[in-house]
N, C-alpha and C positions, 0 to 999 in steps of 0.2 A: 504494500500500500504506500501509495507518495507521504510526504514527508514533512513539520513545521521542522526550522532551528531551535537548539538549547538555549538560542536569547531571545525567544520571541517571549512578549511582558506574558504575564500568567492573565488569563481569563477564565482559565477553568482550575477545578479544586484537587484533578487527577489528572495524571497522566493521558496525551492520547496516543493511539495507535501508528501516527505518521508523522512526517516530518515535511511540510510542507512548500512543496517545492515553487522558485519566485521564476522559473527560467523564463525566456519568452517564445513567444508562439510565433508558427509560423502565418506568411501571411494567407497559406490557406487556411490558419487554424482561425486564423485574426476573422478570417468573410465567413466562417464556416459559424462560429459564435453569435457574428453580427446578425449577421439573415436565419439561421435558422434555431437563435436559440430562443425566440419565440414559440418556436411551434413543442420543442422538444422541452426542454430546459423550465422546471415547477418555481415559481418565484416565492420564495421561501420569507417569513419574517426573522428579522438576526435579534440574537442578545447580544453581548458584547463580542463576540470573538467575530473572525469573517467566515469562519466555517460553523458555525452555530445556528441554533435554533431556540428561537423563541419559546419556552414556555407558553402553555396555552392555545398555541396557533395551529391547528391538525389539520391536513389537509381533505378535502372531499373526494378522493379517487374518483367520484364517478364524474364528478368534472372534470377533474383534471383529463380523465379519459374519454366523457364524453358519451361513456355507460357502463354498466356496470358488467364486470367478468373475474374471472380468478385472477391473482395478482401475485405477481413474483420477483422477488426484490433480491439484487444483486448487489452485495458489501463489497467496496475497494473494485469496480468494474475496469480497472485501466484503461486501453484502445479502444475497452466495448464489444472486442472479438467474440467472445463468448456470449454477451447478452441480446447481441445484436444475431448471429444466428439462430439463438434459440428464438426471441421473437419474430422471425420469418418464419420458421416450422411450427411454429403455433400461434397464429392470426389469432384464434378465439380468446385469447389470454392475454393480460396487459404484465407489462412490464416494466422496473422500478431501478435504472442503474445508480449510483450512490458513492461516489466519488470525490475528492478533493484537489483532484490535477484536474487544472482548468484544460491543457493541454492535449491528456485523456478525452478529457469527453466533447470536444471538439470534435476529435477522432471517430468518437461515436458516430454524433450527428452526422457528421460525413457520410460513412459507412451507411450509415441508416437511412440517410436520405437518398441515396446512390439506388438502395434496395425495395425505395418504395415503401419502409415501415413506416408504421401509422398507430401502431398499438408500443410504443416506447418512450417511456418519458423520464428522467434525468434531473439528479441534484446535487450540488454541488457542497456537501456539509459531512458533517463528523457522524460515522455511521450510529453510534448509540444515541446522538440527540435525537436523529431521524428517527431510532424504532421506539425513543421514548416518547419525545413532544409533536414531531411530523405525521405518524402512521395512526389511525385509530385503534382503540384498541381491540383484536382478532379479526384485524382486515385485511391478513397477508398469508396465501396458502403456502408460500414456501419462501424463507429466508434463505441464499446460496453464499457463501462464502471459499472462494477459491483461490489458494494461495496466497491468503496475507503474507504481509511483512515476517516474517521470521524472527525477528531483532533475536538474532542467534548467539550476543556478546551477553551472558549472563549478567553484568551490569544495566543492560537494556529490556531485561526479560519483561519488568513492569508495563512496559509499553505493549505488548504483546495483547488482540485486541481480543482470543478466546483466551479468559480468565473468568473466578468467580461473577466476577460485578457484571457477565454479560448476558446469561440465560434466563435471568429473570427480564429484563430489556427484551430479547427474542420471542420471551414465553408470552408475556403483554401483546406484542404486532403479531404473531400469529395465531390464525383461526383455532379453537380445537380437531384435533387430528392433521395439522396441518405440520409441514417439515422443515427440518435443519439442516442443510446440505453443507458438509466440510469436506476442504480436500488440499492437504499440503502434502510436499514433498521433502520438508523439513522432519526424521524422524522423533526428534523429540518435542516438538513442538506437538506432533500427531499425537505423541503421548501426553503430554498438556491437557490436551483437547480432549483424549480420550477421557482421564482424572476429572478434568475440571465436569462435561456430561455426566458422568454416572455421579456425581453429587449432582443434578441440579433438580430441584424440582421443579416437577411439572413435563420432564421430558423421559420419554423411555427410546431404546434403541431399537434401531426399524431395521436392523440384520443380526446374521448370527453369527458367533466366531468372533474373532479380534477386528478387522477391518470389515467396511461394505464394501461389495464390488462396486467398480470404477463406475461411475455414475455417465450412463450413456447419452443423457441429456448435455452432455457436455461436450462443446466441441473442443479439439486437442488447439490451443495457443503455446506462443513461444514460451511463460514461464512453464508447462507442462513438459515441453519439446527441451527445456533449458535442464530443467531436475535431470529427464532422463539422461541426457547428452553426458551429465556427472554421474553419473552411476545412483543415484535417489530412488531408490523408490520410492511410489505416488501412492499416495493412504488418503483413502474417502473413510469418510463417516456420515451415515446421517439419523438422525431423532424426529420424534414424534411427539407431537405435542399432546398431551395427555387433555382427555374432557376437564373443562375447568372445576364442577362440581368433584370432580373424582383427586383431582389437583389439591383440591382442597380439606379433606380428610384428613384427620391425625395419623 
C-alpha cells in the first residue's frame, strides 16, 4: 500500500498503514483525474488529515451507483488491475477501489474508462476510516485485501494494516455472511493474518486446512507475478462474516 512520511504533523491517534506518496503525475495521469474523476472518483467529507474521513458522513451506495446491487470493496487497489477486471466480469455488481496514491487511481480510471466500466467507483482515503465512517453499516458483500504493505522491518510491524484494531472495522461494513478476502505473499505476515482472524469476533473461516485456495476471482498483477519471481509463496485466506445476532452471544 502507498505510503505518508515519519514527519508528516500527526492527525490521527494511531498508526497508518502507508506512507504517502507526494511524487507527480503524469500528464496522462494529470487529464485522466481532471475529466474523469467526476464520473469515477466518490467526493468524500475530510476531518483533519487529506486522507480522512469525516465522522458522520456515510455514503448512499445507491447513489453513488445509481442502484442498488452487491458491493465489493477493494483495500490499497494500486493500478486498479485487479478491481478493474473483476468489475468487467461482473457488470451486475458494483464496485469500491480504496486507495491513497493519487497516481494509482488515475491508472484506474484510465483503464476503466478505456473498458467501458460503469459499475466502478473510487476513493481516495485511509482504508479503516472508509469501513468505519464512509461505508454503512452491513452494506458491503465482500471486503478484498491483496497484498498490502508488508512493513516486513519489525520496527515497522505496527503499521501493518491486518492487526487487532481491524476486524471489528470489517465486521461493521460487511453484510452478515458476507467475506474477507486476504492474500499476501509475505509468509509471516500471512501468519499475522492468520493469529490476528481466529481471534476476531464475529468472523469464522470459509476453508479448511491452513490456507484457502488461490482465490480465482483474482486476476494475476505484477505484485503477484513479483512474490512469485522470488520464490514466495502466495497465501489466501478468506472469513465469513458471522449472523450479527449469533455474533452477538456470550
Amino acid at each position: 500500500m502507498p505510503n505518508e512520511t515519519e514527519n508528516t504533523p500527526r492527525f490521527r491517534d494511531k498508526p497508518v498503514s502507508f506512507v504517502r506518496r507526494s511524487g507527480r503525475m503524469s500528464d496522462a495521469q494529470e487529464r485522466a483525474w481532471a475529466e474523469l474523476s467526476p464520473r469515477y472518483v466518490i467526493d468524500v467529507q475530510r476531518d483533519a488529515a487529506a486522507t480522512s474521513i469525516l465522522p458522520g458522513s456515510p455514503l448512499a451506495p445507491s447513489e453513488a451507483y445509481g442502484r442498488t446491487a452487491p458491493l465489493i470493496v477493494e483495500i490499497g487497489s494500486g493500478q486498479g488491475h485487479a478491481i478493474v477486471h473483476a468489475a468487467a466480469q461482473a457488470p451486475g455488481t458494483d464496485f469500491l477501489a480504496v486507495e491513497v496514491f493519487r497516481a494509482g487511481l488515475a491508472r484506474t480510471m484510465l483503464d476503466a474508462d478505456r473498458a467501458g466500466i460503469r459499475n466502478l467507483r473510487l476513493v481516495e482515503a485511509n482504508a479503516p476510516e472508509v469501513l468505519e465512517h464512509l461505508l454503512p453499516e452491513a452494506s458491503v458483500d465482500e471486503v478484498w485485501i491483496f497484498f498490502p504493505d508488508p512493513w516486513h522491518k519489525s520496527k515497522h510491524n505496527k503499521r501493518r494494516l491486518i492487526a487487532p484494531v481491524f476486524p471489528p472495522l470489517a465486521a461493521r461494513a460487511l453484510r452478515d455472511g458476507g467475506l474477507l478476502r486476504l492474500a499476501t505473499d509475505w509468509e509471516d505476515y500471512a501468519l499475522q493474518m492468520r493469529d490476528v482472524m481466529a481471534d476476531a469476533e464475529g468472523f469464522a473461516p470459509a476453508f479448511a486446512g491452513e490456507w484457502a485456495p488461490r482465490f480465482d476471482g483474482r486476476t494475476m498483477t505484477a505484485f503477484e507475478r513479483k512474490g512469485i519471481a522470488k520464490g514466495r509463496d502466495i497465501r489466501d485466506l478468506v472469513y465469513r462474516r458471522a449472523p450479527r445476532a449469533a455474533a452477538a452471544r456470550p
